[in-house]
C-alpha positions as CSV (number, residue, x, y, z in Angstrom):
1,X,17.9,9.1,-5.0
2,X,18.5,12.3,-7.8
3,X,22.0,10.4,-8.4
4,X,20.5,6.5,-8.4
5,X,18.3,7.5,-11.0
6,X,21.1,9.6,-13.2
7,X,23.0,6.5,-13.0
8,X,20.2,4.5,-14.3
9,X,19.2,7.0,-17.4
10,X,23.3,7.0,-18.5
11,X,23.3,3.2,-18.0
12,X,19.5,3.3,-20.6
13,X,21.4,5.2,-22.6
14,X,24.3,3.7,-23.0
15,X,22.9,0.2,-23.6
16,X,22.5,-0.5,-27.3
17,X,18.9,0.3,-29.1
18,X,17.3,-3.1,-28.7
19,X,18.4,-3.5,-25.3
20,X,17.4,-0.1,-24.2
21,X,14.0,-0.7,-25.6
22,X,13.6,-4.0,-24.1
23,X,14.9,-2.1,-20.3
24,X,11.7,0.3,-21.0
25,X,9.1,-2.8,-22.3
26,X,8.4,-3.6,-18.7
27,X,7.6,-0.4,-17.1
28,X,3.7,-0.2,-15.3
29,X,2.2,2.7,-14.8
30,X,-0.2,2.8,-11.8
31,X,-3.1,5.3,-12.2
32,X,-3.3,7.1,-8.5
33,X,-6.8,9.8,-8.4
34,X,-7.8,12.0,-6.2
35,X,-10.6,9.9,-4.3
36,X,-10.6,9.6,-0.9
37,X,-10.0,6.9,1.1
38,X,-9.0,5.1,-1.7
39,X,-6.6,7.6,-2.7
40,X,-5.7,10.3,-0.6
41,X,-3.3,13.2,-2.4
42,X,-3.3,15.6,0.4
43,X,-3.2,16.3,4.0
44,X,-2.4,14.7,7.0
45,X,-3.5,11.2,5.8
46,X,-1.7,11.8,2.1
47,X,-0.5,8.3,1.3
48,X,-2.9,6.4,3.7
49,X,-5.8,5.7,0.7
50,X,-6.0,2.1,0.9
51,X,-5.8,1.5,-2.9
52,X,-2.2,2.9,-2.3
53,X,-1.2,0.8,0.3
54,X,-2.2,-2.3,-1.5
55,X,-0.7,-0.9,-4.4
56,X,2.6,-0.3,-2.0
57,X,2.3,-4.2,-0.9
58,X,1.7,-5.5,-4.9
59,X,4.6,-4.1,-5.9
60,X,7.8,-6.1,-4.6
61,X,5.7,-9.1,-5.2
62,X,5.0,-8.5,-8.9
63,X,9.0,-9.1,-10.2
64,X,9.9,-8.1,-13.6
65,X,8.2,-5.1,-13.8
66,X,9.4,-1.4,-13.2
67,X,6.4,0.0,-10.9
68,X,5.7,3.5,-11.4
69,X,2.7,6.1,-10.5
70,X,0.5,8.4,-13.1
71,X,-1.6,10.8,-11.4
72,X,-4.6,12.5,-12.8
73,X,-8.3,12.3,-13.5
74,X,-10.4,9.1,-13.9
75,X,-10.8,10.1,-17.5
76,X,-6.9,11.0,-17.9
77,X,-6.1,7.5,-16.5
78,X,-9.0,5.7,-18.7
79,X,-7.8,7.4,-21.9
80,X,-4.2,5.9,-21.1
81,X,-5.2,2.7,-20.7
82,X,-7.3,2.7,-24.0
83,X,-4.6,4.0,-25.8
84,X,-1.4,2.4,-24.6
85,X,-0.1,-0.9,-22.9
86,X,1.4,-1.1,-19.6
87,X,-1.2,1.7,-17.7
88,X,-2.9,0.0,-14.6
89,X,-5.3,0.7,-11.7
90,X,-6.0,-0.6,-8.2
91,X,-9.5,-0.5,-7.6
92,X,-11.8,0.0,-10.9
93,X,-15.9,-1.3,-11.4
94,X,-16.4,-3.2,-14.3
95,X,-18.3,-1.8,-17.1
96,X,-19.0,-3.2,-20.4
97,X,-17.2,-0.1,-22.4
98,X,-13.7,-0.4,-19.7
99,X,-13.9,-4.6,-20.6
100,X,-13.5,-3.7,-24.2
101,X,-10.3,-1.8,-23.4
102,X,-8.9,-3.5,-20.3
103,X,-8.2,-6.9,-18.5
104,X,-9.4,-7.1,-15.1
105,X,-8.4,-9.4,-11.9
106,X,-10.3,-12.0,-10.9
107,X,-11.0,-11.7,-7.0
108,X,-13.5,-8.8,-6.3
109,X,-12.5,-5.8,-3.8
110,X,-16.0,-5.7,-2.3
111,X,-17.2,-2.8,-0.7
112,X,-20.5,-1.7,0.4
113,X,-22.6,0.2,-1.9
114,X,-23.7,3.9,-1.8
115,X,-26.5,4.6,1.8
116,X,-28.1,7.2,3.5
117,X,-25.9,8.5,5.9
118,X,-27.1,10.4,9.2
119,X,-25.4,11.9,12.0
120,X,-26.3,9.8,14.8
121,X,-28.1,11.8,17.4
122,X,-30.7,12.7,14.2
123,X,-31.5,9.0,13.9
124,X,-34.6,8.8,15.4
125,X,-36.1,11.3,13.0
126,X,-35.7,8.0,10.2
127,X,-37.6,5.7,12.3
128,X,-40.8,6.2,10.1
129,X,-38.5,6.2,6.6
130,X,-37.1,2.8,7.8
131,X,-38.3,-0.9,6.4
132,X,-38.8,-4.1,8.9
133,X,-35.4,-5.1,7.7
134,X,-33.4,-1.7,8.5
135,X,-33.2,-0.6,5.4
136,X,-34.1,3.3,4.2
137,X,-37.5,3.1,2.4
138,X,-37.0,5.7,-0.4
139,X,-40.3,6.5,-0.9
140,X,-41.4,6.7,2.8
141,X,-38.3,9.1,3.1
142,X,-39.8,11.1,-0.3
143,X,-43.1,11.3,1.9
144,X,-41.4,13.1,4.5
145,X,-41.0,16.7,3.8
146,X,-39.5,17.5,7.4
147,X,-35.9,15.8,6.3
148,X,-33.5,17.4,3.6
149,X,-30.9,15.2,1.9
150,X,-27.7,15.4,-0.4
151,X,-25.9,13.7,-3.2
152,X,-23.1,14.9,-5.0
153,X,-24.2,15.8,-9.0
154,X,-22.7,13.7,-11.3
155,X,-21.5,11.3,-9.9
156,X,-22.7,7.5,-10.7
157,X,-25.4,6.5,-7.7
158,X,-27.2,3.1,-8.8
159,X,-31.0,2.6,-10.1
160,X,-32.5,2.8,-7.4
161,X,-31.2,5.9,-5.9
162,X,-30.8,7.1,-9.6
163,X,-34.6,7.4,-9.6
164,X,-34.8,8.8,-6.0
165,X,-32.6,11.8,-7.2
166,X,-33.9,12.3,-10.6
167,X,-37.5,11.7,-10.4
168,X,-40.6,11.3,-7.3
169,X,-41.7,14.8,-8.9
170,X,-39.7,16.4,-6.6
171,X,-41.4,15.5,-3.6
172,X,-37.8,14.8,-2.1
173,X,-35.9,17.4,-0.6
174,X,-32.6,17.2,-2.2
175,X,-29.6,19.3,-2.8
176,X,-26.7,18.8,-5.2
177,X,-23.2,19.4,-4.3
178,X,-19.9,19.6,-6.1
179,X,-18.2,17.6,-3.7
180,X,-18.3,14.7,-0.8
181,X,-16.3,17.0,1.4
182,X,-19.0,19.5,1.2
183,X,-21.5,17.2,1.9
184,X,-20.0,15.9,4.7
185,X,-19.5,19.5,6.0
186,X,-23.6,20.5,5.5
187,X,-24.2,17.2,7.3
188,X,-22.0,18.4,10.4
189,X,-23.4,21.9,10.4
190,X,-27.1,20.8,10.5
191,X,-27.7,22.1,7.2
192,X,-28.7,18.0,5.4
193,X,-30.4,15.6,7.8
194,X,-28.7,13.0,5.5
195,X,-26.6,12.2,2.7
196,X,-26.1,9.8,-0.4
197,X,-22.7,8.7,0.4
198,X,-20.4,5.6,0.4
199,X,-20.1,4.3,4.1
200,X,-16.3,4.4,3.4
201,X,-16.2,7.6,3.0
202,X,-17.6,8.4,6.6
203,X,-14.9,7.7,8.8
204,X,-12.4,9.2,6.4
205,X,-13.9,12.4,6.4
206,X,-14.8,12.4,10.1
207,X,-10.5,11.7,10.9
208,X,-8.8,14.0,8.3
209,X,-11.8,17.1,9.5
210,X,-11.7,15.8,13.2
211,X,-15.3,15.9,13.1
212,X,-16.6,15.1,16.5
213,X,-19.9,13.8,15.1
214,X,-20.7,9.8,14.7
215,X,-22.1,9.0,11.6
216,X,-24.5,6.4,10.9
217,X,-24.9,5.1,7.6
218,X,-28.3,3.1,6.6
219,X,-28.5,0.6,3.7
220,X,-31.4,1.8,0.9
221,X,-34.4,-1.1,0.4
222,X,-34.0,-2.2,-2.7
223,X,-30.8,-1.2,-3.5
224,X,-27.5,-3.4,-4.5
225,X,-25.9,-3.7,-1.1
226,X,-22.3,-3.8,-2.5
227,X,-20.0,-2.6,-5.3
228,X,-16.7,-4.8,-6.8
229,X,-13.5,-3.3,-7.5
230,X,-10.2,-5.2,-9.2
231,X,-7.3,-4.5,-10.5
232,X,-7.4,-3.6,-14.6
233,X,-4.5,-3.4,-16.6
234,X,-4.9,-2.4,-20.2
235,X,-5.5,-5.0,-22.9
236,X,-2.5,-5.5,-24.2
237,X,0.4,-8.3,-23.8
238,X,2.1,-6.4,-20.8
239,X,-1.3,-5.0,-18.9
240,X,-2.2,-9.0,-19.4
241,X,1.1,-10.2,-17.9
242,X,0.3,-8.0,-15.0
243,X,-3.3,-9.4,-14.4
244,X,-1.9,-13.0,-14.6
245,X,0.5,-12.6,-11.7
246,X,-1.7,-10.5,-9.1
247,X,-4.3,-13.4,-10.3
248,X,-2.1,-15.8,-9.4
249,X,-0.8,-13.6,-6.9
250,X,-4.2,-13.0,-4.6
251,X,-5.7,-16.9,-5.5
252,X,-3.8,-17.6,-2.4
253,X,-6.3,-16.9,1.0
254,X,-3.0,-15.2,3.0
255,X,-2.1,-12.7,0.1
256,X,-5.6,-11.9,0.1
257,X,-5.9,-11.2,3.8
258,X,-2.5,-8.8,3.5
259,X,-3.8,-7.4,0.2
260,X,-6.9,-6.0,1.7
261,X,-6.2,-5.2,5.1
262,X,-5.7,-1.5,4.6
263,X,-9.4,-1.5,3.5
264,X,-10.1,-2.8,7.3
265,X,-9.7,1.3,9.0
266,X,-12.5,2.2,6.7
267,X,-14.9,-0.4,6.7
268,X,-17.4,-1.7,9.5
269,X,-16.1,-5.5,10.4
270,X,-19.3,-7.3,8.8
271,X,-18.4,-5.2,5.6
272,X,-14.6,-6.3,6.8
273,X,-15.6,-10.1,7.1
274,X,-17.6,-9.9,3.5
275,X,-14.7,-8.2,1.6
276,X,-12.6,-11.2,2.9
277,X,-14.9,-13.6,2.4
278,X,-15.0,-13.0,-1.7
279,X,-13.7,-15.2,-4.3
280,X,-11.7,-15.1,-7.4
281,X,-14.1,-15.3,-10.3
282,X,-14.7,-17.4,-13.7
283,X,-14.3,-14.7,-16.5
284,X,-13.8,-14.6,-19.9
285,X,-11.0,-12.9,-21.6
């Protein structure tokens, strides 16, 4: 591989200016974070996120470009696309300030949104927090000042569960953590009767940890009951070529199916069936 690649920087080289330029005008970088399962950087299932095995599948179907990986921070990988063409990402939420930087795909990734997660042999302890429908009752679950919960601090919950964490004059027991693995480690050792977590992220931790404990995750009343992710490319002439061929690409019902089965391992199969079941969109660009 060390000599393919020599061979390919003396034949750059040797090409004359406007060609070499022209050799380089195609190359995608693909921003790769460390956000598990979506992306997983280290440990036994490094390489099995399932934003990188799309991303693995995209790329011999998306000719003409020259697919490569840029690993760093959210922020890093934002600032890149803002600031130069040809920087890309498998999996982003749409927000007004990334649409005025970047182009974004048309068929949704949708996942469910963030619950309240509970190790199963507590779960009878939520019967009283829990509306007819299923769904955690936030401010039954406030009321109750036998059960202790976690979220991670700073990270983006929505409004509903925004207000749960920030406000209720602190009649819910909560504790902040730095991270999802340490929440998912207090929540095996007793120490949280439940968590703010994405149900994604359940199984993932409970394989790479070998955690023995089943993990049941609750939808919040009132809350959005899913999140969309696409692929974003930045604004410019070759992030926008990209966009129009994975558009073009996933239109089709089979490249969708392929495209998203690696999300299958980490969702439930009714999440499954829904991500499936999502169409390409009507946006403006």
């Amino acid at each position: 591989m060390g000599c393919l690649r020599i061979v390919v920087l003396c034949l750059c080289l040797s090409l004359p200016p406007g060609l070499a330029a022209a050799a380089q005008a195609r190359a995608i970088s693909w921003g790769q974070t460390d956000l598990p399962p979506q992306f997983i950087l280290d440990g036994e299932l490094a390489g099995q996120g399932w934003s990188e095995q799309q991303m693995r599948g995209l790329f011999p179907l998306l000719p003409g470009f020259e697919h490569r990986t840029l690993q760093g921070s959210l922020n890093r990988i934002w600032y890149e696309m803002a600031h130069r063409d040809g920087v890309c990402f498998n999996g982003a939420a749409r927000t007004p300030e990334r649409e005025s930087m970047a182009v974004f795909s048309r068929r949704p990734i949708v996942v469910p949104a963030y619950r309240v997660i509970v190790r199963a042999d507590a779960l009878e302890r939520f019967r009283p927090s829990l509306a007819p429908d299923g769904g955690v009752d936030l401010e039954r679950l406030a009321e109750n000042g036998a059960l202790t919960g976690g979220y991670v601090s700073g990270r983006a919950y929505f409004s509903v569960l925004n207000r749960f964490i920030g406000s209720d004059q602190g009649r819910a027991r909560l504790e902040s953590a730095v991270s999802t693995l340490q929440l998912f480690n207090l929540l095996h050792g007793k120490r949280l009767d439940y968590i703010l977590s994405s149900p994604v992220e359940a199984p993932y931790y409970k394989a790479r940890f070998h955690l023995p404990d089943e993990f049941v995750t609750l939808p919040v009343e009132g809350g959005d009951p899913s999140v969309r992710g696409y692929v974003v490319c930045s604004k410019g002439p070759l992030g926008r070529a990209v966009i129009e061929k994975v558009d073009a690409l996933l239109v089709d019902d089979r490249a969708w199916a392929a495209y998203l089965e690696p999300l299958r391992r980490w969702l439930e199969p009714a999440d499954f069936a829904a991500a499936l079941a999502a169409r390409p969109e009507e946006t403006s660009r």
